[in-house]
PDB file of N, CA, C and O in Angstrom, chain B, residues numbered from 101:
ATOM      1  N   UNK B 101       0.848  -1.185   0.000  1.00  0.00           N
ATOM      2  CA  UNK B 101       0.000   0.000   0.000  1.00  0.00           C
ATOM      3  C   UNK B 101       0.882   1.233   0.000  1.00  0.00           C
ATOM      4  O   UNK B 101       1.939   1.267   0.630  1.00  0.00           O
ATOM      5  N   UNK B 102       0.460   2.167  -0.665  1.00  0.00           N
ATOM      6  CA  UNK B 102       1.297   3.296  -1.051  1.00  0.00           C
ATOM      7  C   UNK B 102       0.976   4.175  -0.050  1.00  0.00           C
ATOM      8  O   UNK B 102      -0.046   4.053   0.627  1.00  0.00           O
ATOM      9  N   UNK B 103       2.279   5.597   0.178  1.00  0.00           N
ATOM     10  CA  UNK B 103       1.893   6.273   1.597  1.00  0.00           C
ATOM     11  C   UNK B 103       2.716   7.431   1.036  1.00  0.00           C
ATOM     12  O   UNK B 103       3.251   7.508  -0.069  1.00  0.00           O
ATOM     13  N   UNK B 104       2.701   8.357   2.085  1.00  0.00           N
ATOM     14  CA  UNK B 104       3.200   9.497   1.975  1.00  0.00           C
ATOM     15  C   UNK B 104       4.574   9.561   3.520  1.00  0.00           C
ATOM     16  O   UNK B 104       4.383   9.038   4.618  1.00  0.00           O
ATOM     17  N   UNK B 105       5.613  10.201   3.180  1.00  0.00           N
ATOM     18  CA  UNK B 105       6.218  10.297   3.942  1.00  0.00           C
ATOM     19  C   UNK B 105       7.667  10.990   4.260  1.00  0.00           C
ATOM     20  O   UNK B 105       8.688  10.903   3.578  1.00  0.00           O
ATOM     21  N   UNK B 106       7.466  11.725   5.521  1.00  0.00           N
ATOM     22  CA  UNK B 106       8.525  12.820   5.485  1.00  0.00           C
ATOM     23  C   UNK B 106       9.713  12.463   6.232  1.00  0.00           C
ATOM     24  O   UNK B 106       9.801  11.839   7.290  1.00  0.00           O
ATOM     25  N   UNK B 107      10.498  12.902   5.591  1.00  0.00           N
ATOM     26  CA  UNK B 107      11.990  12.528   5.839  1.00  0.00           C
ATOM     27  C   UNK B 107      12.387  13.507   7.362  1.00  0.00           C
ATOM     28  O   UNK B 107      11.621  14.301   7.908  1.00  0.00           O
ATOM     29  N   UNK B 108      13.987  13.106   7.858  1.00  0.00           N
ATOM     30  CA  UNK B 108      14.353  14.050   8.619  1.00  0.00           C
ATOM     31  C   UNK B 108      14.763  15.162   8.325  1.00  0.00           C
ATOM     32  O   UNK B 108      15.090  15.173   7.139  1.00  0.00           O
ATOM     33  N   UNK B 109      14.935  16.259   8.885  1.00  0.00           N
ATOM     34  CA  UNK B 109      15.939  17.220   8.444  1.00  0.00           C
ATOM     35  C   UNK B 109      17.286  17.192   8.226  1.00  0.00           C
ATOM     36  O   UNK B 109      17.863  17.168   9.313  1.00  0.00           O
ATOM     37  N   UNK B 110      18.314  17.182   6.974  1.00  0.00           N
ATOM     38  CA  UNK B 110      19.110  16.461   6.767  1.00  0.00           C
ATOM     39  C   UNK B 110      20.550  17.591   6.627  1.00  0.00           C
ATOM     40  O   UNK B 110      20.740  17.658   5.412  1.00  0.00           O
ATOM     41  N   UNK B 111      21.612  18.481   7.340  1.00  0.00           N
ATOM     42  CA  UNK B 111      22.077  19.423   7.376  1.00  0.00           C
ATOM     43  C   UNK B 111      23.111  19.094   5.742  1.00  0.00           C
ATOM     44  O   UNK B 111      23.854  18.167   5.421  1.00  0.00           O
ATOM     45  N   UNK B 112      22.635  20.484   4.971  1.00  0.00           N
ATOM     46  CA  UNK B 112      23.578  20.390   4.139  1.00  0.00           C
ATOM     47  C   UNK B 112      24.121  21.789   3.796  1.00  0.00           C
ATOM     48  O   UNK B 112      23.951  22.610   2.894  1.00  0.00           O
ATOM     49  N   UNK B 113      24.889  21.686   4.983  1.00  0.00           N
ATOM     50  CA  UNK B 113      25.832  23.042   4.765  1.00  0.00           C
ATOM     51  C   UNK B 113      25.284  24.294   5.743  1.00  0.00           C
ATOM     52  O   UNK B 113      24.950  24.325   6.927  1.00  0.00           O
ATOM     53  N   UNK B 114      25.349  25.292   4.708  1.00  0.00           N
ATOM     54  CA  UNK B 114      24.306  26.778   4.784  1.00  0.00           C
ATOM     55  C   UNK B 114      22.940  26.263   4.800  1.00  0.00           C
ATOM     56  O   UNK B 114      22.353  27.223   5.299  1.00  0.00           O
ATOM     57  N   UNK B 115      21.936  25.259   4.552  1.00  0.00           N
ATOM     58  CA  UNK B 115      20.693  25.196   4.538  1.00  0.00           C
ATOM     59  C   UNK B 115      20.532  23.970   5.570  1.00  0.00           C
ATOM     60  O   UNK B 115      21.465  23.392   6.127  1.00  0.00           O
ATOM     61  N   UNK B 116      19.125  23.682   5.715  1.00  0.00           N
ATOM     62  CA  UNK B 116      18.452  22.413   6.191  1.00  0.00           C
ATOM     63  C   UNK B 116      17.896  21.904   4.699  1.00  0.00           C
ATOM     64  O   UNK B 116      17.624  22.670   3.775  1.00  0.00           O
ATOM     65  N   UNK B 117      17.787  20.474   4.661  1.00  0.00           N
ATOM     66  CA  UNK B 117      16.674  19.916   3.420  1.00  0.00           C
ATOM     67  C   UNK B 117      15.992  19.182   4.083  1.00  0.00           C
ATOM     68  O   UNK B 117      16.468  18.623   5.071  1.00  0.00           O
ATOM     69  N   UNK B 118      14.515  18.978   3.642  1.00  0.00           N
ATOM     70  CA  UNK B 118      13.660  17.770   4.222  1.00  0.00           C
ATOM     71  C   UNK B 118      13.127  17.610   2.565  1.00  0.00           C
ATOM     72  O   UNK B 118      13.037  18.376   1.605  1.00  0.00           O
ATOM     73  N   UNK B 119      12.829  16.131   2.831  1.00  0.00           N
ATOM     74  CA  UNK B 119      11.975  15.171   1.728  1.00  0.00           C
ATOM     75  C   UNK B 119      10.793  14.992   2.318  1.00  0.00           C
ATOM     76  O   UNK B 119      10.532  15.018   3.521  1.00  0.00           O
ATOM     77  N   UNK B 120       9.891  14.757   1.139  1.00  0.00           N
ATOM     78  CA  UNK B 120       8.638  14.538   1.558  1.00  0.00           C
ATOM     79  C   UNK B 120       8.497  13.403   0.209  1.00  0.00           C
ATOM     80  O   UNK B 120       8.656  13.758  -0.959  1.00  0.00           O
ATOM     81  N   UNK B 121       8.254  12.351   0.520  1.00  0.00           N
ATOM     82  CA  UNK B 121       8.109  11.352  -0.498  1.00  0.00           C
ATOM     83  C   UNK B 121       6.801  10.719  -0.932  1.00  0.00           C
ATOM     84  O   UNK B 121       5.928  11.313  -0.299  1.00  0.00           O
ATOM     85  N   UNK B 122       6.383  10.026  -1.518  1.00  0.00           N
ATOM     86  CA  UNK B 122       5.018   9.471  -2.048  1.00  0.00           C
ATOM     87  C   UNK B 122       5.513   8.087  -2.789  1.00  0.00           C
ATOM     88  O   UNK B 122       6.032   7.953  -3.897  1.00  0.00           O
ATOM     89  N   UNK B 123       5.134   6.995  -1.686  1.00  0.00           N
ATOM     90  CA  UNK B 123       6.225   6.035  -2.339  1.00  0.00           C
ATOM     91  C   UNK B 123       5.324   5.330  -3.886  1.00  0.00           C
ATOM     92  O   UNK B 123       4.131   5.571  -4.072  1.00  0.00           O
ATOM     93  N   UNK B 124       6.132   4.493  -4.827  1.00  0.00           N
ATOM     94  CA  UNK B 124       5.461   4.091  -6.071  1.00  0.00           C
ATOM     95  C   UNK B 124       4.846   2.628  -5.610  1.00  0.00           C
ATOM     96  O   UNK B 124       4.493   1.913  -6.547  1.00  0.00           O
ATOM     97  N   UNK B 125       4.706   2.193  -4.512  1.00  0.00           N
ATOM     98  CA  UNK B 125       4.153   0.666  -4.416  1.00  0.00           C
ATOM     99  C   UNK B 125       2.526   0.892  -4.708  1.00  0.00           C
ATOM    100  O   UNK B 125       1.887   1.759  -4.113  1.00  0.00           O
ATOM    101  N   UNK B 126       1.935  -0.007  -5.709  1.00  0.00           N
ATOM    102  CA  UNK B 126       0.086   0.408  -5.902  1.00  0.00           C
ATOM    103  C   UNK B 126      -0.896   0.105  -5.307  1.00  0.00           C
ATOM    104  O   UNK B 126      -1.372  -1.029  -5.276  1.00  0.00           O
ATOM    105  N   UNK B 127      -1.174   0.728  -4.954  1.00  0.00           N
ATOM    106  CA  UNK B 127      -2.795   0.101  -4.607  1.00  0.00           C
ATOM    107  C   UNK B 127      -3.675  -0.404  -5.465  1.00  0.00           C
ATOM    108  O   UNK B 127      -4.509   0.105  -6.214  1.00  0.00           O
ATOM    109  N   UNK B 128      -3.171  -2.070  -5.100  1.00  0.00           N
ATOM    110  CA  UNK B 128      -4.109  -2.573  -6.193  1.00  0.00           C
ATOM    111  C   UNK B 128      -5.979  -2.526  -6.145  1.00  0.00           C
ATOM    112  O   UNK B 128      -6.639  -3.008  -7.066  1.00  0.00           O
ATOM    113  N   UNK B 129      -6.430  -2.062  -5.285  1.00  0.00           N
ATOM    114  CA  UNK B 129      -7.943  -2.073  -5.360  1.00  0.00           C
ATOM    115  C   UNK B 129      -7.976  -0.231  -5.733  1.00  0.00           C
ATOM    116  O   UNK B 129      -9.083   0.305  -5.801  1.00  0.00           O
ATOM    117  N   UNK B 130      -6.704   0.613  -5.951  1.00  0.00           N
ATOM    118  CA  UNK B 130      -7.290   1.699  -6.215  1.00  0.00           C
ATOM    119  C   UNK B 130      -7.838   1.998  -7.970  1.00  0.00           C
ATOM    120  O   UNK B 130      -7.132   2.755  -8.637  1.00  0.00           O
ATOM    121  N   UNK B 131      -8.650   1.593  -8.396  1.00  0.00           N
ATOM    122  CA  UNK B 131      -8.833   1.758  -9.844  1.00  0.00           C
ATOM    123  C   UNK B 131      -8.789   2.738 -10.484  1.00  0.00           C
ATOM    124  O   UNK B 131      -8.236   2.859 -11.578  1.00  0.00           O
ATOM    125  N   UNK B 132      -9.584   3.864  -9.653  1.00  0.00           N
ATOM    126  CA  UNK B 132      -9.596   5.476 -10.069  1.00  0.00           C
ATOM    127  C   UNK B 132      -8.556   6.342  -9.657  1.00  0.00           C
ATOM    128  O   UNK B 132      -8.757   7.522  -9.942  1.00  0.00           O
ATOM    129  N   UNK B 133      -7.405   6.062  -9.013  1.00  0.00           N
ATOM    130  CA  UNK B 133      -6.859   6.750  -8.935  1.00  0.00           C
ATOM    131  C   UNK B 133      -6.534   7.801  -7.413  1.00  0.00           C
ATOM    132  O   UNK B 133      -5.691   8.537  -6.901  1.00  0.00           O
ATOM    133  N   UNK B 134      -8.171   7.089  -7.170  1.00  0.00           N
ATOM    134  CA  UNK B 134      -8.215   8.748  -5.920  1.00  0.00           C
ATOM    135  C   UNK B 134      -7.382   8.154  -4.794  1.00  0.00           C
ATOM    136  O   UNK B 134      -7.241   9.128  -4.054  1.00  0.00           O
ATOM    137  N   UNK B 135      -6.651   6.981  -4.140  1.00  0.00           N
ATOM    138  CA  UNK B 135      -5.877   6.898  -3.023  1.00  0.00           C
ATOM    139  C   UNK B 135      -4.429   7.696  -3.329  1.00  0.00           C
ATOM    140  O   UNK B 135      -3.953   8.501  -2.528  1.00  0.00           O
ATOM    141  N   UNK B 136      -3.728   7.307  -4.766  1.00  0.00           N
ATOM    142  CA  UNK B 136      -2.838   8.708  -5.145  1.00  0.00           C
ATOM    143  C   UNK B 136      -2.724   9.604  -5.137  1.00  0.00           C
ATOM    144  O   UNK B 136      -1.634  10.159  -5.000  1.00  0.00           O
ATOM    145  N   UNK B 137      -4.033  10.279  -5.311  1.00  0.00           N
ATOM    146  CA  UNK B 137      -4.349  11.307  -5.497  1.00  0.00           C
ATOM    147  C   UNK B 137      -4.448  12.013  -3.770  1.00  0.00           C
ATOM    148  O   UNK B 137      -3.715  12.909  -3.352  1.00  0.00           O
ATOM    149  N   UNK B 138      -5.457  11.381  -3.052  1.00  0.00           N
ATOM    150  CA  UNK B 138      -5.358  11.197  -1.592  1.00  0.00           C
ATOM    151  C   UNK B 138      -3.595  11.633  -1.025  1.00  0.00           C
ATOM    152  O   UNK B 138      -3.166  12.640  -0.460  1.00  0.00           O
ATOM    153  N   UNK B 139      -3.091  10.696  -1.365  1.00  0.00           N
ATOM    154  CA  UNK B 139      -1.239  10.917  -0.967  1.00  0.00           C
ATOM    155  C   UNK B 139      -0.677  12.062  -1.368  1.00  0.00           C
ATOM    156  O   UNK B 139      -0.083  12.826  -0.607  1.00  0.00           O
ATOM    157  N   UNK B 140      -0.864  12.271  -2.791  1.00  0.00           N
ATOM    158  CA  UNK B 140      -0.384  13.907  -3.190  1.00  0.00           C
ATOM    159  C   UNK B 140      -1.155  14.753  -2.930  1.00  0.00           C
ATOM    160  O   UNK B 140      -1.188  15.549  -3.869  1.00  0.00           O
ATOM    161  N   UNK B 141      -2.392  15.268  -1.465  1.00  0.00           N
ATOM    162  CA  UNK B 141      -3.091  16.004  -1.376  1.00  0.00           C
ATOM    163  C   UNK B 141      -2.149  15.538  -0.060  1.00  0.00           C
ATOM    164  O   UNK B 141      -1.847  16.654   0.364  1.00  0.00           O
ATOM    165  N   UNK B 142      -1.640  14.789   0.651  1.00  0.00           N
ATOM    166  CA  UNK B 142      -1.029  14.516   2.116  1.00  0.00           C
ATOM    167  C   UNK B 142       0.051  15.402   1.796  1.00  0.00           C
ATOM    168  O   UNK B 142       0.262  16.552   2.183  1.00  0.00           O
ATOM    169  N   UNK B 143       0.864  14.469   0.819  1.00  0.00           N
ATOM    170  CA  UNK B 143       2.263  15.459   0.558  1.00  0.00           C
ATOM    171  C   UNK B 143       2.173  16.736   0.397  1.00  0.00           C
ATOM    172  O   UNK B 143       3.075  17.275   1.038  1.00  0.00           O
ATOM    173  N   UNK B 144       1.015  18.072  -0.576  1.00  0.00           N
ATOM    174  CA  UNK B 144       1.162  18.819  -0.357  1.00  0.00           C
ATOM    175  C   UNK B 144       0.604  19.787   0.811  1.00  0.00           C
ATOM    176  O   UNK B 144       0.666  21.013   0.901  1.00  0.00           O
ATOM    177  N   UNK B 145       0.125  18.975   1.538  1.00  0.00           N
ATOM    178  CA  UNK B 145      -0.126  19.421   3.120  1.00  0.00           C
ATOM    179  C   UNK B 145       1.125  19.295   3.833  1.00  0.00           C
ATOM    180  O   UNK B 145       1.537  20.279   4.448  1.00  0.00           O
ATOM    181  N   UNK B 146       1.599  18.519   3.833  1.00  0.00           N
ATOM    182  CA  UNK B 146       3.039  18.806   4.584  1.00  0.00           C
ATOM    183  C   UNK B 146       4.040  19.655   3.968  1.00  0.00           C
ATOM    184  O   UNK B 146       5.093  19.975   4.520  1.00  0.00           O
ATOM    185  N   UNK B 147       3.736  19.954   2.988  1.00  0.00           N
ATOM    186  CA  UNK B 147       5.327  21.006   2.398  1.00  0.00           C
ATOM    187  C   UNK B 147       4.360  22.646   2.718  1.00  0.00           C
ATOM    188  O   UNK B 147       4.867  23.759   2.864  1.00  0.00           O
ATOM    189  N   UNK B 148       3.239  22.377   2.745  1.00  0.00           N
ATOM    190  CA  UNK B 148       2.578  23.833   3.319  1.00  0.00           C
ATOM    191  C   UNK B 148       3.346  23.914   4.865  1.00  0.00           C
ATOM    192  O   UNK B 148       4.053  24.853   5.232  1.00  0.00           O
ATOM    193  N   UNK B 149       3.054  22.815   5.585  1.00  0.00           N
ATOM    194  CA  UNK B 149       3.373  23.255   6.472  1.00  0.00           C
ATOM    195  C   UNK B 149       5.126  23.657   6.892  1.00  0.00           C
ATOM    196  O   UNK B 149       5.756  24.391   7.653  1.00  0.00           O
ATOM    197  N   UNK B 150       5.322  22.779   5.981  1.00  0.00           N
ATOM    198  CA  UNK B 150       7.047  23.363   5.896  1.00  0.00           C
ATOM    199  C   UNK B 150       6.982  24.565   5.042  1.00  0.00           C
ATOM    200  O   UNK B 150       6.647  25.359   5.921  1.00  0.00           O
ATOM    201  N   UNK B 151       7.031  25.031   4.340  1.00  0.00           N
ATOM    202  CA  UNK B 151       6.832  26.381   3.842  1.00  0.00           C
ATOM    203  C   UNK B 151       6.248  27.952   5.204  1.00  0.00           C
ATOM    204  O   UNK B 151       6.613  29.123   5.308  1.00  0.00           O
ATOM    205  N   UNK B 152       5.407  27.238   5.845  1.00  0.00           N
ATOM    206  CA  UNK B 152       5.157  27.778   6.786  1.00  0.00           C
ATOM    207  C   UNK B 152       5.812  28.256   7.902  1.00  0.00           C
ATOM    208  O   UNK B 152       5.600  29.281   8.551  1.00  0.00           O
ATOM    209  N   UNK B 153       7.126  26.865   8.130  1.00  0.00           N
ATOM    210  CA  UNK B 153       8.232  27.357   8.990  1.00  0.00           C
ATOM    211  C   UNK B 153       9.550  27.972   8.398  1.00  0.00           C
ATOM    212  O   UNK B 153      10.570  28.283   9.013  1.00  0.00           O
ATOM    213  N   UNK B 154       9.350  28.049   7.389  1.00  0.00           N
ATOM    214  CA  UNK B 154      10.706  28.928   6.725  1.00  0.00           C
ATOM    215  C   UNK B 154      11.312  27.680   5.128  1.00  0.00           C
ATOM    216  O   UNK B 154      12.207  27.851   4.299  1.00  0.00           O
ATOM    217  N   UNK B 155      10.702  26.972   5.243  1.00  0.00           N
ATOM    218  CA  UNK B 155      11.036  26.250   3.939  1.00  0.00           C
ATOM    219  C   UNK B 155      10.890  26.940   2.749  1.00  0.00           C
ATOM    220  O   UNK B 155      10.422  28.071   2.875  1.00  0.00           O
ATOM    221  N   UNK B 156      11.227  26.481   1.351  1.00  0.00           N
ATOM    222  CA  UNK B 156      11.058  26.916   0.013  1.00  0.00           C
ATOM    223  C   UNK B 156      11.102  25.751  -0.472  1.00  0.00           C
ATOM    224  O   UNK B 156      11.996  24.955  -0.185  1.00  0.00           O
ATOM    225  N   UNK B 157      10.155  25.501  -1.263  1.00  0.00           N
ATOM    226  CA  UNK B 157      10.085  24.547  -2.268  1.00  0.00           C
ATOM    227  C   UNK B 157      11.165  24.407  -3.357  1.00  0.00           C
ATOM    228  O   UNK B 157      11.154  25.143  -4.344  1.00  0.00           O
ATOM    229  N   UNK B 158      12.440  23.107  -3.101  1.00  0.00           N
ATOM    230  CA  UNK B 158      13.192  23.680  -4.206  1.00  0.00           C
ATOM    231  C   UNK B 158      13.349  22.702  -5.855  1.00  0.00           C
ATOM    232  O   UNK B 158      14.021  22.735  -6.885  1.00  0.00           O
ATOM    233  N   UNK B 159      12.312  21.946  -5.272  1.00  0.00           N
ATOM    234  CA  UNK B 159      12.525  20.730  -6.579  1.00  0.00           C
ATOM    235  C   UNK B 159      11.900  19.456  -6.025  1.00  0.00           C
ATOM    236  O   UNK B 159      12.084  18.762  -5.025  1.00  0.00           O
ATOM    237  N   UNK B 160      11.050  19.428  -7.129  1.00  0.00           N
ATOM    238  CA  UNK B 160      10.573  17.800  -6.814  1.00  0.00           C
ATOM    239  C   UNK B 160      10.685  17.221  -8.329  1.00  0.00           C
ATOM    240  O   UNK B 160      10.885  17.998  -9.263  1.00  0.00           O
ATOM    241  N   UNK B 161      10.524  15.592  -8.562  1.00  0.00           N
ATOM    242  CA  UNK B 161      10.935  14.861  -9.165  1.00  0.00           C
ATOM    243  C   UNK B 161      10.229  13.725  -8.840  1.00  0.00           C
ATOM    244  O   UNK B 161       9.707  13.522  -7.743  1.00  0.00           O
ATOM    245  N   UNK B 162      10.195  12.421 -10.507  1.00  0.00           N
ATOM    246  CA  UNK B 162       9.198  11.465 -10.080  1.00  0.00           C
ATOM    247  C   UNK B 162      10.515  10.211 -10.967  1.00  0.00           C
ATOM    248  O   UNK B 162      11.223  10.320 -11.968  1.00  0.00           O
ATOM    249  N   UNK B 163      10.276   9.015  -9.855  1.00  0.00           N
ATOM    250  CA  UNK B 163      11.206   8.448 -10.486  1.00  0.00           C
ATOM    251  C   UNK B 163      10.614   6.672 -10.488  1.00  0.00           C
ATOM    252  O   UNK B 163      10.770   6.040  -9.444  1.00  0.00           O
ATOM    253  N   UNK B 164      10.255   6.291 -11.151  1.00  0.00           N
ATOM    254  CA  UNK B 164       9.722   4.870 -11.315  1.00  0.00           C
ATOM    255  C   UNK B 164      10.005   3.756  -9.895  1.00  0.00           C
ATOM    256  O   UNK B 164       9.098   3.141  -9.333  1.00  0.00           O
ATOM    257  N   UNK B 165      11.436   3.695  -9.520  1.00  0.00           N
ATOM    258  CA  UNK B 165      12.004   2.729  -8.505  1.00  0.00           C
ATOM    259  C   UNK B 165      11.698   3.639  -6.548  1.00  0.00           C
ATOM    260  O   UNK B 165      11.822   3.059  -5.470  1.00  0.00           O
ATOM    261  N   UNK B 166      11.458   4.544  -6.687  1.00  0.00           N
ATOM    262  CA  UNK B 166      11.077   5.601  -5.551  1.00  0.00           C
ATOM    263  C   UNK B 166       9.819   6.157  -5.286  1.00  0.00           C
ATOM    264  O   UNK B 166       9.272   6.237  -4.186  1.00  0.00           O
ATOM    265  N   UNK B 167       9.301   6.623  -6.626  1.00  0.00           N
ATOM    266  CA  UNK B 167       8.020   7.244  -6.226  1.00  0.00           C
ATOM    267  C   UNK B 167       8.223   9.029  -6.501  1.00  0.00           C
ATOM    268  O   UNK B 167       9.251   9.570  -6.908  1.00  0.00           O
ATOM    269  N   UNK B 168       6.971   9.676  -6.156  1.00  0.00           N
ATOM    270  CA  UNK B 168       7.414  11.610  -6.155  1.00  0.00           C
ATOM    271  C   UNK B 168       7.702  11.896  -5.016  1.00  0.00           C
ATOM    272  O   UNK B 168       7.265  11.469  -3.947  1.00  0.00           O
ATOM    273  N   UNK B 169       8.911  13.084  -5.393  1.00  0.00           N
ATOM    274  CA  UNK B 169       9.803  13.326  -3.918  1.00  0.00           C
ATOM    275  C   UNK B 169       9.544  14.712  -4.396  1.00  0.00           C
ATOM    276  O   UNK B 169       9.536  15.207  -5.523  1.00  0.00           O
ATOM    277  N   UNK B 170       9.271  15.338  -2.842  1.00  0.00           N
ATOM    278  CA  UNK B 170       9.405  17.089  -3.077  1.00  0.00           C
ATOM    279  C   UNK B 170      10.780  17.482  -1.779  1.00  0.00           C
ATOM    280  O   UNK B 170      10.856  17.035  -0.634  1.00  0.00           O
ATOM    281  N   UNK B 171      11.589  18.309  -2.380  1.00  0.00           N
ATOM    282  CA  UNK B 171      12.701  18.407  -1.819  1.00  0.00           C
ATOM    283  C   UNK B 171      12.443  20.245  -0.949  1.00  0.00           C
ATOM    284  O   UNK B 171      11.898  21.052  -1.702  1.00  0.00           O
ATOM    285  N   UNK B 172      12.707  20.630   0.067  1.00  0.00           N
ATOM    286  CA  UNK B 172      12.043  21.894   0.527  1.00  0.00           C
ATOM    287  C   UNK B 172      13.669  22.082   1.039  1.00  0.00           C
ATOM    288  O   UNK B 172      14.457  21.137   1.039  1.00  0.00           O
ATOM    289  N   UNK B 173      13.998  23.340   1.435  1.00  0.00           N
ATOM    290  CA  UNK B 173      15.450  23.810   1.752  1.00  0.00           C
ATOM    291  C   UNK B 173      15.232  24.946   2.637  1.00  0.00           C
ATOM    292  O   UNK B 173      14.342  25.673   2.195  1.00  0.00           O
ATOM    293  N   UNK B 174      15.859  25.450   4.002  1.00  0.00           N
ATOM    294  CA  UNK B 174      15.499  26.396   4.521  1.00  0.00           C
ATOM    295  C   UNK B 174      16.945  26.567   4.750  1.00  0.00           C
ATOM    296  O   UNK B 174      17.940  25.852   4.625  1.00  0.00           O
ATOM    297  N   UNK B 175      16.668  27.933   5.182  1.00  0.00           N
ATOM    298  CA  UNK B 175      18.693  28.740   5.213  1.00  0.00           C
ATOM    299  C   UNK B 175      18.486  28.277   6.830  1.00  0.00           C
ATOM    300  O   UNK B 175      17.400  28.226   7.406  1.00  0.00           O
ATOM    301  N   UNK B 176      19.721  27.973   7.375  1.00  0.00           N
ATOM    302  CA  UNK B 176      20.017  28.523   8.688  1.00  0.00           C
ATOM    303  C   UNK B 176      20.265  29.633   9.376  1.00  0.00           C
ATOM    304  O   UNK B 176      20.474  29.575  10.588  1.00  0.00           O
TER     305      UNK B 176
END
């Protein structure tokens, strides 16, 4: 079953990064779509709320073996 899920804060350098992921495993009884859809309405509830504490959205990406990752970056 597919999920949504946020990473730690991971120090790189001058910034913080956090992931917010949406993994690719399917839901096989989802036919229409809407439990995905469900997950990328989770994921972008959590990057609001990171945006909220000083994050910026700096790149997300979709990759077959992972799933969609949104990458957020805040300065220290």
């Amino acid at each position: 079953m597919s999920g949504t899920s946020v990473g730690k804060a991971t120090d790189k350098g001058d910034f913080l990064e956090e992931k917010i992921t949406i993994d690719n495993i399917p839901d096989i009884g989802d036919k229409t779509g809407e439990i995905f859809l469900a997950n990328l309405a989770g994921a972008i509830t959590e990057c609001k709320k990171l945006i909220a504490d000083g994050y910026r959205l700096t790149d997300f990406w979709i990759n077959h073996d992972i799933g969609v990752q949104f990458v957020l970056k805040k300065k220290k």
